[in-house]
TIKE-872952 format. One record per residue: x, y, z of N, C-alpha, C, CB in turn. Coordinates in Angstrom, 3 decimals, always signed. Glycine has a CB too. Layout:
N
       nxx       nyy       nzz      caxx      cayy      cazz       cxx       cyy       czz      cbxx      cbyy      cbzz
         X         Y         Z         X         Y         Z         X         Y         Z         X         Y         Z
...
***
This chain:
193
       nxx       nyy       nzz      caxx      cayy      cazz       cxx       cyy       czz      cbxx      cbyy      cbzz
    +0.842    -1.188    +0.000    +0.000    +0.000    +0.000    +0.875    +1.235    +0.000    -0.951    +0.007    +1.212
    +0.322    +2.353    -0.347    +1.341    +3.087    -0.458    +1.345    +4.474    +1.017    +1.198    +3.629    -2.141
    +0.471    +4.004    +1.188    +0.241    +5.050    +2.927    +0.718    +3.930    +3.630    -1.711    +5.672    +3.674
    +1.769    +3.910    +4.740    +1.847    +3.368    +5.970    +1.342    +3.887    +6.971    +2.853    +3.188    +6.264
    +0.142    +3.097    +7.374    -0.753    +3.702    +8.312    -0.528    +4.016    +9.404    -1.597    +3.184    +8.497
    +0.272    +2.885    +9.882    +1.384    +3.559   +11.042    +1.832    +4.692   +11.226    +2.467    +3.146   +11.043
    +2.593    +5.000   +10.605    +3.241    +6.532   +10.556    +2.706    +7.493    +9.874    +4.479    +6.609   +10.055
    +1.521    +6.977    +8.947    +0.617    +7.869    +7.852    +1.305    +8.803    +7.068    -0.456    +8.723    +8.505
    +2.528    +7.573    +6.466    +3.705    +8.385    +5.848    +3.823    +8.021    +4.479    +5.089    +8.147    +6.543
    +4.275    +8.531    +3.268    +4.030    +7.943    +2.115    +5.253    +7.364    +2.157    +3.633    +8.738    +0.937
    +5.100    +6.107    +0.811    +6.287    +5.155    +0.776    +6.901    +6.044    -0.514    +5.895    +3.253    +0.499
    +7.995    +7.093    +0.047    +8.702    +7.536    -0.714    +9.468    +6.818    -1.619    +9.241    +8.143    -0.162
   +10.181    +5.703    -1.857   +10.700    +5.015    -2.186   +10.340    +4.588    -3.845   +10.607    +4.285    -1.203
    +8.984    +4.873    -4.063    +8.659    +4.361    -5.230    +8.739    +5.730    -6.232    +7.202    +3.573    -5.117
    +9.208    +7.044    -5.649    +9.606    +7.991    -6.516   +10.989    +7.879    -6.773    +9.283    +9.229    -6.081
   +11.366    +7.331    -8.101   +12.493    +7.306    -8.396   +13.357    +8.503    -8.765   +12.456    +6.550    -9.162
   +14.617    +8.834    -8.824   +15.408    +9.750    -8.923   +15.209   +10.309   -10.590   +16.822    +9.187    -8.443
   +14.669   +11.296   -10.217   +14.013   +11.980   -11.520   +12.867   +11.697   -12.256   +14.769   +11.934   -12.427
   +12.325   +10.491   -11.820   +11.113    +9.666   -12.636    +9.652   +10.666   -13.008   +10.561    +8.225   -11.490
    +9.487   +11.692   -12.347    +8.979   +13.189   -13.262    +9.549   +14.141   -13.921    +8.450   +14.024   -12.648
   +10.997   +14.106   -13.356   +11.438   +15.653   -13.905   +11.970   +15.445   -15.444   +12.855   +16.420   -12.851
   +12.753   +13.939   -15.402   +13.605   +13.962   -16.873   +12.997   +14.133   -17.853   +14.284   +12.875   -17.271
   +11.590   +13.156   -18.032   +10.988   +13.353   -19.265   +10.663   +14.375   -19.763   +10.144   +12.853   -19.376
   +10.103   +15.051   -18.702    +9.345   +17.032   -19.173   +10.744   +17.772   -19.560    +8.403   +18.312   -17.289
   +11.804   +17.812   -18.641   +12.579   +18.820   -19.069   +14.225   +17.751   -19.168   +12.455   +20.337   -17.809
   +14.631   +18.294   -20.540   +15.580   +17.149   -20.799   +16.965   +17.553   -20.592   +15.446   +16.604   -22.206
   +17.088   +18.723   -20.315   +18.865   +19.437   -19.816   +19.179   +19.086   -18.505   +19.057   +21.300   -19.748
   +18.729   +18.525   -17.554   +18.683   +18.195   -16.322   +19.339   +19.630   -15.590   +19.472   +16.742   -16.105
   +19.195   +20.817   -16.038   +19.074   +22.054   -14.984   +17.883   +22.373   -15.103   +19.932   +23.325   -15.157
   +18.025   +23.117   -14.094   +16.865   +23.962   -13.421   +17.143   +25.445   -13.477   +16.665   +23.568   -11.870
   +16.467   +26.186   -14.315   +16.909   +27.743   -14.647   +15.898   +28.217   -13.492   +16.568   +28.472   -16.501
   +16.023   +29.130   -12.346   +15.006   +29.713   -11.831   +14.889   +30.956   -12.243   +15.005   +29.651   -10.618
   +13.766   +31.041   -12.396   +12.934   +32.513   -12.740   +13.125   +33.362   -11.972   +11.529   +32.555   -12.777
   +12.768   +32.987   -10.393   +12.879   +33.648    -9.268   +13.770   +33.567    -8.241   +12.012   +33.551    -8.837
   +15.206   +34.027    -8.049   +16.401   +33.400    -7.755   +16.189   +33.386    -6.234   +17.746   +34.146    -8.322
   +14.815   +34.427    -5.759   +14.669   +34.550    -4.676   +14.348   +33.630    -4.100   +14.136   +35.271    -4.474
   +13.074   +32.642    -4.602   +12.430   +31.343    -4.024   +12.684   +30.839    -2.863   +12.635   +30.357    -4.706
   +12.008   +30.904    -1.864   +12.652   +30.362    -0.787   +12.185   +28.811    -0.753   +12.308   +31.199    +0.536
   +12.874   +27.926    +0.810   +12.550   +26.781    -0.086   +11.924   +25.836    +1.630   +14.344   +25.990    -1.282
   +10.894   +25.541    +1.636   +10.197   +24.694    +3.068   +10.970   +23.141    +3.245    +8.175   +24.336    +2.773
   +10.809   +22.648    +4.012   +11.161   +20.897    +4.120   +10.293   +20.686    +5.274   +12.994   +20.308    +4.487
    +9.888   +19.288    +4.780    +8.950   +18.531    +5.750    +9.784   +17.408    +5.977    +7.431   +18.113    +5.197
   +10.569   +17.475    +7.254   +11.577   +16.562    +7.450   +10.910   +14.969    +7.763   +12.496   +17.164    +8.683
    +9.606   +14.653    +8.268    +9.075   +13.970    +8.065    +8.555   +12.749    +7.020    +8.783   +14.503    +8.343
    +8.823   +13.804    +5.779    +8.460   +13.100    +4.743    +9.573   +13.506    +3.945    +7.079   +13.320    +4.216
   +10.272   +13.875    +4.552   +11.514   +14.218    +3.126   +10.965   +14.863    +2.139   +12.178   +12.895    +2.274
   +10.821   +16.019    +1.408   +10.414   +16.545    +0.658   +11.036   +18.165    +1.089    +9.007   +16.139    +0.572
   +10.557   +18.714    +0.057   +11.551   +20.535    +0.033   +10.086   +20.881    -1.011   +14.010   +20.755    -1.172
    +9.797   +21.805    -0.497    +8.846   +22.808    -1.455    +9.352   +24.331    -1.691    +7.320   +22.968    -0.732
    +8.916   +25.092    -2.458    +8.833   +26.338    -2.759    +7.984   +26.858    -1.191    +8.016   +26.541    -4.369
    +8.539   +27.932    -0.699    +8.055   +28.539    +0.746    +6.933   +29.680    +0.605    +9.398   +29.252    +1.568
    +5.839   +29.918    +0.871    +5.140   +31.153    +0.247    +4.765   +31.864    -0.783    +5.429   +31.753    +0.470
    +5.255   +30.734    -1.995    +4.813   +31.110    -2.864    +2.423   +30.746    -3.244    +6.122   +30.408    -3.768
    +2.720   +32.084    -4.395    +1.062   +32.168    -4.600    +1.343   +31.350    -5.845    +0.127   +33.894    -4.819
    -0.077   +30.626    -6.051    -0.465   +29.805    -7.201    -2.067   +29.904    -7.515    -0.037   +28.283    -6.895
    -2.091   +29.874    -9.069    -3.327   +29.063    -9.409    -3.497   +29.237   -10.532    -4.502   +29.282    -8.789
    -4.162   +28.402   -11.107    -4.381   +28.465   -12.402    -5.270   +29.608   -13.063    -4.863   +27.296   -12.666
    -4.963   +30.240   -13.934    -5.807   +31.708   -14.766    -6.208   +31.020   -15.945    -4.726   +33.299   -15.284
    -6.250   +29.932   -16.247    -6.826   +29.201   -17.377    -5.927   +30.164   -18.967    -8.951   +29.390   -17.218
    -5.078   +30.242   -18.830    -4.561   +30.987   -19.908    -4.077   +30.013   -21.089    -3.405   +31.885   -19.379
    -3.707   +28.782   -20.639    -3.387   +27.257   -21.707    -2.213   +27.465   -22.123    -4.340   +26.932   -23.172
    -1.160   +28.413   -21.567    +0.307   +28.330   -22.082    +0.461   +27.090   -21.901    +1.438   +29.154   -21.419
    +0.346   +26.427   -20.379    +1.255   +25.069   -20.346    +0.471   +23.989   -21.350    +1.382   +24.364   -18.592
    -0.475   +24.341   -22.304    -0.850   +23.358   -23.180    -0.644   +23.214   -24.328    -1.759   +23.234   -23.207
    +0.339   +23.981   -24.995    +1.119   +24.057   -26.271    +2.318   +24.529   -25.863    +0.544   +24.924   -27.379
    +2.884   +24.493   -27.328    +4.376   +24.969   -27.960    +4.096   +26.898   -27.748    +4.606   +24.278   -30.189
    +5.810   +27.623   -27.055    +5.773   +28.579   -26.987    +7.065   +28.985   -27.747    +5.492   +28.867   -25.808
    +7.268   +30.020   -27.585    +8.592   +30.161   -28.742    +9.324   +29.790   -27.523    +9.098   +31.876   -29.710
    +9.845   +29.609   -26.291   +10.723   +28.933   -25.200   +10.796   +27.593   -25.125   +10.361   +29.266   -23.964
    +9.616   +26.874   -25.056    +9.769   +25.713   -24.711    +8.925   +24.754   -26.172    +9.132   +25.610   -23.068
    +8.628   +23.770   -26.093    +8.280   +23.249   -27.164    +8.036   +21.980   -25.741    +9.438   +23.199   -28.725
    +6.188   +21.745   -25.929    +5.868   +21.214   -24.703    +5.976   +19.611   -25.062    +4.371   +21.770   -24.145
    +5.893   +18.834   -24.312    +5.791   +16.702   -24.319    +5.114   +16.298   -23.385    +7.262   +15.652   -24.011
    +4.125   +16.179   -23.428    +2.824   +15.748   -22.364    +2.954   +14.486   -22.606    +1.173   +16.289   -22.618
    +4.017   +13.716   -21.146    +4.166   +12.257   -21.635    +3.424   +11.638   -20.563    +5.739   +11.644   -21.807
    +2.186   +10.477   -20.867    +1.771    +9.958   -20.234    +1.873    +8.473   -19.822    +1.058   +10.330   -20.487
    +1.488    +8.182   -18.740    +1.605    +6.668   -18.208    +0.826    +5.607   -18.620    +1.400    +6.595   -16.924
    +0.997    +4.628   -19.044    +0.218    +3.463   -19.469    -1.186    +3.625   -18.952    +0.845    +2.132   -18.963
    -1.480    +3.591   -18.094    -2.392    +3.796   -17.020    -3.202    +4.889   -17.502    -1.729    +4.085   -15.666
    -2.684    +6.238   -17.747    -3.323    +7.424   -18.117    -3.922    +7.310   -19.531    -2.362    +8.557   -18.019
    -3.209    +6.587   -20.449    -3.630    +6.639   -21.875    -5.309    +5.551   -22.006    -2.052    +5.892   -22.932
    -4.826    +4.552   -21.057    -6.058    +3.673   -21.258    -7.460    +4.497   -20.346    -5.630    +1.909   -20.555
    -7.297    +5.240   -19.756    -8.077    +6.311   -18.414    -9.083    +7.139   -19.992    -6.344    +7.974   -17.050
    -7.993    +7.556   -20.442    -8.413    +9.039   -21.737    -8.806    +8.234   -22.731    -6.972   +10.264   -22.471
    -8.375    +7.377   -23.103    -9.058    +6.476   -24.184   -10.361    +5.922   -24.116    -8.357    +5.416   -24.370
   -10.554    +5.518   -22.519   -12.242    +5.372   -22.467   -12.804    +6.312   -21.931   -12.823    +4.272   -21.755
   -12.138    +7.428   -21.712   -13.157    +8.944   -21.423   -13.542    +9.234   -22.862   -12.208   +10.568   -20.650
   -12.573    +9.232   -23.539   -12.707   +10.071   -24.884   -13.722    +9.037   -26.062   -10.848   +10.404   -25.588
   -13.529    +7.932   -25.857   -14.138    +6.480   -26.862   -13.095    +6.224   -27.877   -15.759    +6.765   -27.857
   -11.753    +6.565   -27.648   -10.848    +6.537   -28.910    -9.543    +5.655   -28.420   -10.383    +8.215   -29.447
    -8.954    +5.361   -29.738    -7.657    +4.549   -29.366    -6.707    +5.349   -29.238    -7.201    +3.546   -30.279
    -6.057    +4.812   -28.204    -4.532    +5.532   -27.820    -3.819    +6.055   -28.935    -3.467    +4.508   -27.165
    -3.826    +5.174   -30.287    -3.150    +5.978   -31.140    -3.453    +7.032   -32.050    -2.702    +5.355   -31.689
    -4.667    +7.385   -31.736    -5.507    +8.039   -32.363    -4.714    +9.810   -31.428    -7.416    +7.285   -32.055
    -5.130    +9.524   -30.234    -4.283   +10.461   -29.533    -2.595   +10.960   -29.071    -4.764   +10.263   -28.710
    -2.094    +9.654   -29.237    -1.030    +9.830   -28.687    +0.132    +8.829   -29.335    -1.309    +9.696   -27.284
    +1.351    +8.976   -29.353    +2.191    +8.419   -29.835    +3.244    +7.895   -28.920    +2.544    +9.131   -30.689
    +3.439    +6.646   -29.366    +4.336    +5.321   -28.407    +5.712    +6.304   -28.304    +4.730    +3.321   -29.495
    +6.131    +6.204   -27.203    +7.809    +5.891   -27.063    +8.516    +5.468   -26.622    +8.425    +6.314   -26.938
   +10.077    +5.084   -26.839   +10.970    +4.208   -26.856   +11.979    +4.756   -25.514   +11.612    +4.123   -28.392
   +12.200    +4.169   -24.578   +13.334    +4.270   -23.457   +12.641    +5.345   -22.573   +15.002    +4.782   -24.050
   +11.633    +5.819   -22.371   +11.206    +6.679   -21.299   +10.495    +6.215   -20.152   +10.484    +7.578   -21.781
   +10.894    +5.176   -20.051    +9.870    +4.720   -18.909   +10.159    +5.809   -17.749   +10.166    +2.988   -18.315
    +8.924    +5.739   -16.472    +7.743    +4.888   -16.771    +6.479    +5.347   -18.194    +6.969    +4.915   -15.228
    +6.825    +6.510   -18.074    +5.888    +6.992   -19.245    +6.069    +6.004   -20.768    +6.360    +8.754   -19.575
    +4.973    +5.907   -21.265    +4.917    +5.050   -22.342    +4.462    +6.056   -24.030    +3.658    +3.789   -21.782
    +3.673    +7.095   -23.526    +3.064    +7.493   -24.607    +3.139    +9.067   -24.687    +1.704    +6.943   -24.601
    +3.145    +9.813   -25.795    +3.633   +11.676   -26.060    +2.229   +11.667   -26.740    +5.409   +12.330   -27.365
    +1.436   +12.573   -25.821    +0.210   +13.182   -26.319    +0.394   +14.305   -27.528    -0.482   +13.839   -25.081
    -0.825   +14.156   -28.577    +0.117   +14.560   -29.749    -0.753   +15.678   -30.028    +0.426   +13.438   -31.082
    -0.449   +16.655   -30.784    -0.547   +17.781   -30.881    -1.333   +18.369   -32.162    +0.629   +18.132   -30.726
    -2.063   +19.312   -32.074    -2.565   +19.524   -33.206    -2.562   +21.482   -33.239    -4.138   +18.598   -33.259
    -1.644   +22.113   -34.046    -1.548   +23.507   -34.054    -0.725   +23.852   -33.093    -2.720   +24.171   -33.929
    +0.386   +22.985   -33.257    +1.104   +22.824   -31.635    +0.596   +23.177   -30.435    +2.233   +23.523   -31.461
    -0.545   +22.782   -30.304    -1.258   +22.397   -29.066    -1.818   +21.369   -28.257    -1.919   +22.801   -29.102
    -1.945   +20.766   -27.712    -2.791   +19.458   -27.097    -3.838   +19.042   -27.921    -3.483   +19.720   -25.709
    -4.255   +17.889   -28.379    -5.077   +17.589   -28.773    -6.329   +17.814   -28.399    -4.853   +16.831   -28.871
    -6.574   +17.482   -26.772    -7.201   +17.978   -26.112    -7.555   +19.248   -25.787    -6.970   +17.590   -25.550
    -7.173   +20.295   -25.470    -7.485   +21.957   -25.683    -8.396   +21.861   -26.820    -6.057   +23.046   -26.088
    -9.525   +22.556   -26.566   -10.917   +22.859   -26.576   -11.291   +24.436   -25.923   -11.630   +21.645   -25.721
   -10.293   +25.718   -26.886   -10.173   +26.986   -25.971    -9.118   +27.172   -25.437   -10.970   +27.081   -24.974
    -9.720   +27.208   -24.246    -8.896   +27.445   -23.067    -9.178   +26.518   -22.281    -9.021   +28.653   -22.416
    -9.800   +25.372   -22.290   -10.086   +24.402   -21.757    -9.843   +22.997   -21.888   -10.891   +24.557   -21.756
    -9.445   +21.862   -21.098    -9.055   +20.757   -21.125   -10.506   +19.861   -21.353    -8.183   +20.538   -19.880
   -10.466   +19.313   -22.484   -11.672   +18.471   -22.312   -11.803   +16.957   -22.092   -12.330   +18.670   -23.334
   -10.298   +16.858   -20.851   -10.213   +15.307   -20.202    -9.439   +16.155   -19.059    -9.228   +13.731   -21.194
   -10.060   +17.203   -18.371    -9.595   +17.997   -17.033    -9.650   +16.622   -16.446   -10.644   +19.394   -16.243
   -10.360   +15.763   -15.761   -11.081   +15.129   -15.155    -9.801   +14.300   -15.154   -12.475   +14.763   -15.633
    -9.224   +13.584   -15.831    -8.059   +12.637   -16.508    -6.894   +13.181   -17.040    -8.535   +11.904   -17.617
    -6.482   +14.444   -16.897    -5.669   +14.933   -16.687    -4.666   +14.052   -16.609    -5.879   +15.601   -15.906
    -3.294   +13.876   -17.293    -1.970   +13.414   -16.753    -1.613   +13.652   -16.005    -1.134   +13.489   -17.130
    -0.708   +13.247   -15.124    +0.370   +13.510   -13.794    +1.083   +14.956   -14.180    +1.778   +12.082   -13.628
    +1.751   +14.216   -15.811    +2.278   +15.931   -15.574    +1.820   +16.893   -15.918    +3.302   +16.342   -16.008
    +0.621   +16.987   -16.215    -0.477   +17.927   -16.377    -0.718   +18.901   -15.074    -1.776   +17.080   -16.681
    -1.090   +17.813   -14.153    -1.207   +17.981   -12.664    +0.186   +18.609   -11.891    -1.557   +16.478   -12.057
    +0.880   +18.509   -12.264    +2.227   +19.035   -11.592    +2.545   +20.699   -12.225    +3.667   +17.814   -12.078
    +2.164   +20.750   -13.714    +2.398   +22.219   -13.859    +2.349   +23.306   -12.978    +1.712   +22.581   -14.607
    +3.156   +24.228   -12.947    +4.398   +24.561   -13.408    +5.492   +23.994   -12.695    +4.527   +25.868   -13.434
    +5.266   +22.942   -11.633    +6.367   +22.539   -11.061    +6.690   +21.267   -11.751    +6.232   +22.447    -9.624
    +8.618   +20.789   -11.488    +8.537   +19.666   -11.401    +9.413   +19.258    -9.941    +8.952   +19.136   -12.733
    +9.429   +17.757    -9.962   +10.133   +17.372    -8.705   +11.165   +16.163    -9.401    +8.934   +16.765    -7.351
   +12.086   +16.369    -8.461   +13.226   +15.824    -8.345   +14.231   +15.036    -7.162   +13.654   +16.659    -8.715
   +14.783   +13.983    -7.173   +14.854   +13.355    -6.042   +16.456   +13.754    -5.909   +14.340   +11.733    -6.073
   +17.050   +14.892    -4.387   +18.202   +15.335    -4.585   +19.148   +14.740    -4.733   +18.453   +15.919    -3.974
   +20.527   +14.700    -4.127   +21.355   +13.866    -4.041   +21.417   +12.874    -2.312   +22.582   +14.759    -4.479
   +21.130   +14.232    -1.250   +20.869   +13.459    -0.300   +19.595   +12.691    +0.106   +21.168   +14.079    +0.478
   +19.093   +12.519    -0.986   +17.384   +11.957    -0.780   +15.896   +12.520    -0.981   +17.218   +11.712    +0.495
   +16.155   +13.914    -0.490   +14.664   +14.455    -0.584   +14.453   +15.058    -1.707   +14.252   +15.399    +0.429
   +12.924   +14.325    -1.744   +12.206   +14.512    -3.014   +12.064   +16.415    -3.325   +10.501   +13.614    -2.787
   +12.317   +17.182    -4.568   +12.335   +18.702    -4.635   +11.332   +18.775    -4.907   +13.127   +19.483    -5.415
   +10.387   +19.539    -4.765    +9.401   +20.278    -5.760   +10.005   +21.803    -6.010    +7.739   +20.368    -5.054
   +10.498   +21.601    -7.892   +11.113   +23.007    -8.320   +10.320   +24.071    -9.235   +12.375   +22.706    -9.100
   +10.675   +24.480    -9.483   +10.043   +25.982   -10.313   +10.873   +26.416   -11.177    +9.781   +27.320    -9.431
   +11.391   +25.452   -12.591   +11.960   +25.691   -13.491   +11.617   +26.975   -14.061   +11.875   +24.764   -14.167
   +12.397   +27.329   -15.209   +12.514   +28.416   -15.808   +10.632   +28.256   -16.353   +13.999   +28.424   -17.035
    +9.747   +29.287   -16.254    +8.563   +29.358   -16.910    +7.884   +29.927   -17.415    +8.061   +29.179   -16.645
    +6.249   +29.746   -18.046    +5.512   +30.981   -18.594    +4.305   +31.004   -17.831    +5.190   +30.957   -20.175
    +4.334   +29.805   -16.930    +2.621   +30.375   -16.636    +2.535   +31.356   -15.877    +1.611   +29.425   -15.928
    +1.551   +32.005   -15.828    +0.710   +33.276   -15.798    +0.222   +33.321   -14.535    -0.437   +33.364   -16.803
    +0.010   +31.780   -13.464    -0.476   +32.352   -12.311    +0.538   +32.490   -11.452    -1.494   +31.677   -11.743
    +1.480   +32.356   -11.272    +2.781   +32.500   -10.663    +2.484   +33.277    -9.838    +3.887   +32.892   -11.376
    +2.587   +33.849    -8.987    +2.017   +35.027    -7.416    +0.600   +35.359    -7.454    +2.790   +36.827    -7.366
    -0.074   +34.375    -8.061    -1.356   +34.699    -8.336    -1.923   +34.000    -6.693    -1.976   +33.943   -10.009
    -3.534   +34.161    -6.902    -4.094   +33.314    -5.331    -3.697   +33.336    -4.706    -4.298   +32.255    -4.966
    -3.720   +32.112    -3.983    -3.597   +31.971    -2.536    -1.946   +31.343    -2.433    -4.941   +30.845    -1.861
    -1.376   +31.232    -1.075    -0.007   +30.820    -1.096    -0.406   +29.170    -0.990    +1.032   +31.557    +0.248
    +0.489   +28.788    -1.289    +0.543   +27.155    -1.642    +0.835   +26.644    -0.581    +1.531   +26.598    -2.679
    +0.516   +25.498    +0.194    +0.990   +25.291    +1.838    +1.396   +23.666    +1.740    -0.529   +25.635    +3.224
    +1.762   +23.224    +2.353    +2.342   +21.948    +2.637    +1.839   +20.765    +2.226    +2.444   +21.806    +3.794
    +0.479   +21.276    +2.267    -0.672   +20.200    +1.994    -0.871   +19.759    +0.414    -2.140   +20.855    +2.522
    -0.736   +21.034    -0.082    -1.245   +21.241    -1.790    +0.285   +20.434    -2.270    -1.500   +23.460    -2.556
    +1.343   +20.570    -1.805    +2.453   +19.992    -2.513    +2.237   +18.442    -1.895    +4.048   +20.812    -2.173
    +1.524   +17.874    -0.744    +1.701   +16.559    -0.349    +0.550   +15.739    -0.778    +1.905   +16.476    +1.074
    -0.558   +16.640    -1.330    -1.439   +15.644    -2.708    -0.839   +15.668    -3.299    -2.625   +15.851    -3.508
    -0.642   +16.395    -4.220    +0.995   +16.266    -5.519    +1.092   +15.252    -5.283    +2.657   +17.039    -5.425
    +2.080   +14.868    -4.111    +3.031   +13.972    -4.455    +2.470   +12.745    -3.968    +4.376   +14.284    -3.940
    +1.292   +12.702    -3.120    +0.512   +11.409    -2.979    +0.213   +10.786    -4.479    -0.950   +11.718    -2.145
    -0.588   +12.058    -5.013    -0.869   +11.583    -6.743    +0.032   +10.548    -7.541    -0.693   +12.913    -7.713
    +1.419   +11.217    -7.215    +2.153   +10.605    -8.150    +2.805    +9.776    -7.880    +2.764   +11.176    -8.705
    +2.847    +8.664    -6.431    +3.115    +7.834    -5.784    +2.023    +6.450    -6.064    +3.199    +8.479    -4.520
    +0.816    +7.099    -5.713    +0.231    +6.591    -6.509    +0.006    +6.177    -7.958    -0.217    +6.917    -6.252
    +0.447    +7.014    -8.913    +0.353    +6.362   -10.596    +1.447    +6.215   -10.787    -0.220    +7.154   -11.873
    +2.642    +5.858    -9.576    +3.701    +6.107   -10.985    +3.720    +4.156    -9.825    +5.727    +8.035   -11.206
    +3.629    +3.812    -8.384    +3.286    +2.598    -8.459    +3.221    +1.441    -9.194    +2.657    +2.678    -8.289
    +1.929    +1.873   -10.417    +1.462    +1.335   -10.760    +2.195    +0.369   -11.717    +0.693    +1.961   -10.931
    +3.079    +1.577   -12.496    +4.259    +1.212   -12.921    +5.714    +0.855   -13.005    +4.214    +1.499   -13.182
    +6.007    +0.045   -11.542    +6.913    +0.181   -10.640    +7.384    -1.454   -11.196    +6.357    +0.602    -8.927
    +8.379    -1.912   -11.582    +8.800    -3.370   -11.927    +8.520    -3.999   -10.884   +10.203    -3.658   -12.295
    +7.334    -5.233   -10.808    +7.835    -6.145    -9.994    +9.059    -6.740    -9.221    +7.587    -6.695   -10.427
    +9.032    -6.985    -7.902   +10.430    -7.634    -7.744   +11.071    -8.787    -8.333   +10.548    -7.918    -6.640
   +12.522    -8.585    -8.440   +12.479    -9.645    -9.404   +12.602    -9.568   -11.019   +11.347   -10.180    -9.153
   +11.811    -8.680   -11.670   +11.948    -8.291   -12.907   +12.576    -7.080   -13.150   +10.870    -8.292   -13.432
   +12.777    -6.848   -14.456   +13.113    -5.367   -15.250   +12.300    -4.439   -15.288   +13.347    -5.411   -16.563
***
């Protein structure tokens, strides 16, 4: 299970060292925007967040296409493609395209006007089913050298950045419940590759 109820602690262990950050961003730095960023730890759970920062989404859909900076890869998990495939009634390849050596991610949601297939506006029309790294925008996380998992704030464009409310301990520890949970799923048996 992935809560130990005991300690009502997540089983960090199944976030592998980079297993969100590499695929999205492939230089393995981290440019910060804001050099100021301060940075929280929940020594408990091992983890480091961004400290006081404001968030929320303004529905603006940068993070859902190509910008002249970044050129986006919405790579999803086995798990996620078969989720959107019976939300949507369509085959995976209809949406999305296989790839080779990225595990755990299996599939690059594909684009139409260099945008998401999905974008409908300004709107996601599989919000509901959303990818992981959908769900993580604008952050990603990273597992340091001495262990704890980062949540960072690469170089970016979205728009709500000091927007709302400040982000608190909690909002970064669904995050990362989320993705403990789906990335699990795809975790090699013991024993195998």
């Amino acid at each position: 299970m992935l809560i130990n109820r005991r300690e009502d602690r997540l089983d960090l262990k199944t976030v592998r060292k980079g297993s969100l950050y590499a695929p999205v961003h492939n230089s393995g730095r981290f440019i910060m925007t804001e050099p100021r960023i301060s940075y929280a730890a929940s020594t408990k759970e091992n983890v480091a967040y961004p400290d006081n920062l404001r968030w929320k989404c303004v529905r603006c859909a940068t993070c859902c296409g190509d910008t002249e900076k970044h050129t986006r890869h919405v790579l999803i998990l086995a798990s996620e493609a078969r989720a959107i495939a019976v939300e949507t009634g369509t085959r995976t390849e209809e949406f999305a395209q296989r790839l080779e050596n990225c595990e755990p991610y299996m599939f690059e949601i594909r684009k139409k006007n260099d945008r998401c297939v999905f974008l409908d506006g300004v709107s996601c029309s599989i919000y509901s089913k959303r990818p992981l790294i959908c769900r993580f925008y604008p952050f990603v996380m990273e597992r340091s050298e001495s262990g704890t998992l980062e949540f960072k704030l690469p170089e970016h464009e979205c728009h709500g950045i000091g927007r709302g409310r400040k982000l608190t301990q909690d909002f970064y520890m669904r995050l990362l419940r989320i993705a403990v949970e789906r990335l699990e799923l795809h975790r090699p048996k013991q024993g195998t590759k």
